[in-house]
N, C-alpha and C positions, 0 to 999 in steps of 0.2 A: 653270394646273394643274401643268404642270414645274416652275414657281416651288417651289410649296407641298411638290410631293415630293421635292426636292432641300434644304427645308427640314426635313422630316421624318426624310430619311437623316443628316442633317448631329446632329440632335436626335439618333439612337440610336447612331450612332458615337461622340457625346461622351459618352453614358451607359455605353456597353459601356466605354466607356477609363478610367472613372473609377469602376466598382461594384466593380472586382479591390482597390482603393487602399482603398475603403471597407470592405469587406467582412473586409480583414487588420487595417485599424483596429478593427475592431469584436471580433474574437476575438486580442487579442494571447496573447500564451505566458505565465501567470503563474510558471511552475515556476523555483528557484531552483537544485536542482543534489538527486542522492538519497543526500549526503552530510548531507543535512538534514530527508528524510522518514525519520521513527521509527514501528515498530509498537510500539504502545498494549498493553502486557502488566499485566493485574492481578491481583495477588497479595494473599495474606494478610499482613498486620503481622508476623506472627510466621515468614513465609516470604520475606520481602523481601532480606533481608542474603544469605540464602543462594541466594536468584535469581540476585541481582545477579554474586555471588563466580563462582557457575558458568557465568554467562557469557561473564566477561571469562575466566576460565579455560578458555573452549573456544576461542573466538575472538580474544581479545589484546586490546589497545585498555588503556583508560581511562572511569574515571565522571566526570558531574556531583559537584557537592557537594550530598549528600542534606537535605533540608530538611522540615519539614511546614507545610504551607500550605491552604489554599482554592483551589483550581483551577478550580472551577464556579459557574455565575452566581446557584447557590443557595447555603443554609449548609450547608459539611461540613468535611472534614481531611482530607485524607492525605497520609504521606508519600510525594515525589518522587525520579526522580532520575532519567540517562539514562545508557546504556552506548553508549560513541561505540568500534566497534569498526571492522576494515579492511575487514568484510562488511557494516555495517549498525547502524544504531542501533536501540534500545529506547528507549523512554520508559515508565518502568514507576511505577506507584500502588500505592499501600497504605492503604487506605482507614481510617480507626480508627473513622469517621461511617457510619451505612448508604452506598450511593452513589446520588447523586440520579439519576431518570428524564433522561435516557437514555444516561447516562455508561456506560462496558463494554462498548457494541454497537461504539463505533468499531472498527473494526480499525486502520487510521495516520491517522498526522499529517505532514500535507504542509505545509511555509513556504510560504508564497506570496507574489509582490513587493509586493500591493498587495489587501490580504483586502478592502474592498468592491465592487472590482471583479472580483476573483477570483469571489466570491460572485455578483454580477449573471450572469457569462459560466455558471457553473455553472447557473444556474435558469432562464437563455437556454438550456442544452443539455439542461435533465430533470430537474435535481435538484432536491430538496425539503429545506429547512430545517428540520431536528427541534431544533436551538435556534439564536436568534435572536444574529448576532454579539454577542459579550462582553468586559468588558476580565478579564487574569487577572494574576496581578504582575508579568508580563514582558512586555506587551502585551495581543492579542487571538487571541483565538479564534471559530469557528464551527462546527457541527457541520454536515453532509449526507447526502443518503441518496439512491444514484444506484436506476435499476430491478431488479428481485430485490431488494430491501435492504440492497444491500452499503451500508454507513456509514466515513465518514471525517470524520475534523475536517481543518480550513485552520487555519494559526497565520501569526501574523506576530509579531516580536520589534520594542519600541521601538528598541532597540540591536543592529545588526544583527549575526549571529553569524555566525563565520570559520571553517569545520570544512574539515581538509584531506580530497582527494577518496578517495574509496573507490579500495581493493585492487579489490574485483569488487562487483558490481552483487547487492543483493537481488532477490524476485522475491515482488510480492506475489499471494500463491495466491487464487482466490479460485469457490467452487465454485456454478455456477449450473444450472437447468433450463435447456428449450429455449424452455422460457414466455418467459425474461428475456435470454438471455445473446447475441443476436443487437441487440437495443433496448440492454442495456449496451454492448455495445462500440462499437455506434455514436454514441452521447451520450456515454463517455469519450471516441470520437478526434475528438470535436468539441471538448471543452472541453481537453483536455490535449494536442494535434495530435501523438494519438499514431499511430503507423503499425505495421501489423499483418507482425510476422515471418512469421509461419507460421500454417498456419488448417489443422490435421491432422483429418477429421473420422474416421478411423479408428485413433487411438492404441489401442493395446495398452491395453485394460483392466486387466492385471499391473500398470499402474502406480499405479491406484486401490483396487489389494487386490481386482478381479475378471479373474481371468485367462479368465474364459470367454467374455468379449467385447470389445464395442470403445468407445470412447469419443470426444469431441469435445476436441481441447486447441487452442487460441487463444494466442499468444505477439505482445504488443506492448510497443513498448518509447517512453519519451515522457522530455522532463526531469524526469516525478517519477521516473522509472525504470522498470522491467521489471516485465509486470501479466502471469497466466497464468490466464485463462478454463476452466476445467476444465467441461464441461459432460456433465452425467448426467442420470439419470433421477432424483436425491437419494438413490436406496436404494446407501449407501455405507458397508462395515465398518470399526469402529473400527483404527486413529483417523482414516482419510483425511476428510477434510470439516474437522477439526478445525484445520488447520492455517492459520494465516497468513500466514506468509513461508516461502521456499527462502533457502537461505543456502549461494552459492557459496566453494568453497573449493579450495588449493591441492593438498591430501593429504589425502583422506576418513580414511583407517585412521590417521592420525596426529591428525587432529581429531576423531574418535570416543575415540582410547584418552587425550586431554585430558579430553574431556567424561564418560566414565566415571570416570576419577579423583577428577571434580570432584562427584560423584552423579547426574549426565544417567544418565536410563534410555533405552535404545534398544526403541524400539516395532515398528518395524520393519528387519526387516535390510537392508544394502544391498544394490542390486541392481541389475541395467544395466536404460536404457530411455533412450529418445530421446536417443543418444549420449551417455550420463552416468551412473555410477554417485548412486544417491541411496539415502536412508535418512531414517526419518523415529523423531523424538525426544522427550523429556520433562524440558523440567528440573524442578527442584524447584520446588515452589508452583503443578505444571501447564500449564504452558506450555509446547506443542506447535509446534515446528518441523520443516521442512525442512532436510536439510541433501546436496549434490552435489558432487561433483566430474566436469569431464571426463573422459570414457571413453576412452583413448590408445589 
């Protein structure tokens, strides 16, 4: 009998020492750097040049070379192109074809080192595939949709691309109930081994355009980069909800009177809140951003 439970201890010692090795094999880090995840901006044909222009005009940087292509696994067109700037990338569309089901919900596009496995670990942590991996002329794509609906594509390039790293870190916004936003961010820090900054469940509602109460803000940071869980009850005045990236910056009044020059309408004015001036915006063709500086 001492035989056999000295045989049994000897069996769970060798398991406990070897489930840590397996268990990190099994969810490795697909993220490549968030000098490579782009928010998904779509626009009209006839407002694309001028997106683009006011952009790089508030922010600085450089485009892609614009092109028009088929990017979806069905038949369409639109023109492409990305604005690789020192706060963050766009990948912006211009569709000239209707836009097939369920292109436009994405809000980014993550690179990932290895999209079928990326894919597996994601559906191992909750997500659900609303299209099935695709090839596109630069590789491959997939689309996903983690709980509350938030949606993002994975991309991966046959050729891999060299982008140097960001000035400062985007921050994708992203507004949930209390339905969802506890189940997402536990299934993000599983698939993304993101780690949670801050978990304020009494922010200042002034910051969501309701100064008369409080709100829940959730701050983690992972190699796709900086994800900000806004959590309400969804009854939210225009434009907060709207928005899908913060875009940190050196000089707010100096990057606001760029972006006015360039026709960015200001939605809201800036205003201090969780040690940061911010202010939320419109460029032309609708596209709703964030935009902060630190609060000195």
């Amino acid at each position: 009998m001492k035989a056999l439970r000295l045989l049994i201890a000897a069996a769970i010692l060798a398991v406990s020492m070897t489930a840590p090795a397996r268990t990190a094999a099994a969810s490795p880090d697909f993220a490549v750097g968030p000098q490579y995840d782009s928010t998904h901006v779509y626009v009209a044909p006839a407002d694309f040049d001028r997106f683009m222009a006011s952009f790089i005009a508030t922010f600085g940087g450089t485009t892609s070379k614009q092109g028009v292509s088929q990017v979806t696994p069905t038949a369409s067109q639109t023109i492409s192109q990305v604005a690789m700037t020192p706060v963050g990338l766009v990948s912006a569309f211009g569709f000239k074809t209707p836009i097939p089901y369920p292109f436009g919900a994405e809000r980014t596009g993550y690179l990932v080192t290895d999209i079928d496995a990326a894919v597996a670990a994601a559906r191992d942590a909750g997500a659900v595939r609303l299209v099935e991996t695709f090839p596109d002329p630069i590789g491959r794509d997939v689309v996903l949709q983690w709980p509350g609906g938030v949606t993002m594509q994975f991309y991966w390039h046959t050729v891999k691309p060299n982008y140097a790293p960001l000035a400062t870190i985007p921050e994708n916004r992203i507004y949930l109930t209390a339905d969802a936003a506890d189940l997402f961010v536990t299934r993000w820090q599983a698939f993304a081994h993101a780690v949670i900054l801050s978990d304020d469940a009494a922010a200042p509602g002034s910051e969501i355009g309701r100064p008369e109460g409080h709100y829940r803000r959730i701050n983690l940071r992972s190699g796709f980069g900086d994800l900000t869980v806004l959590v309400t009850d969804g009854a939210l005045p225009w434009p907060f909800g709207r928005d899908m990236t913060g875009y940190a910056v050196a000089d707010l009044p100096a990057t606001l009177a760029k972006a006015t020059r360039a026709g960015v309408e200001t939605l809201v004015p800036p205003h201090r809140e969780a040690g940061r001036v911010s202010t939320m915006v419109r460029f032309p063709g609708g596209y709703i951003a964030e935009i902060h500086s630190t609060d000195h």
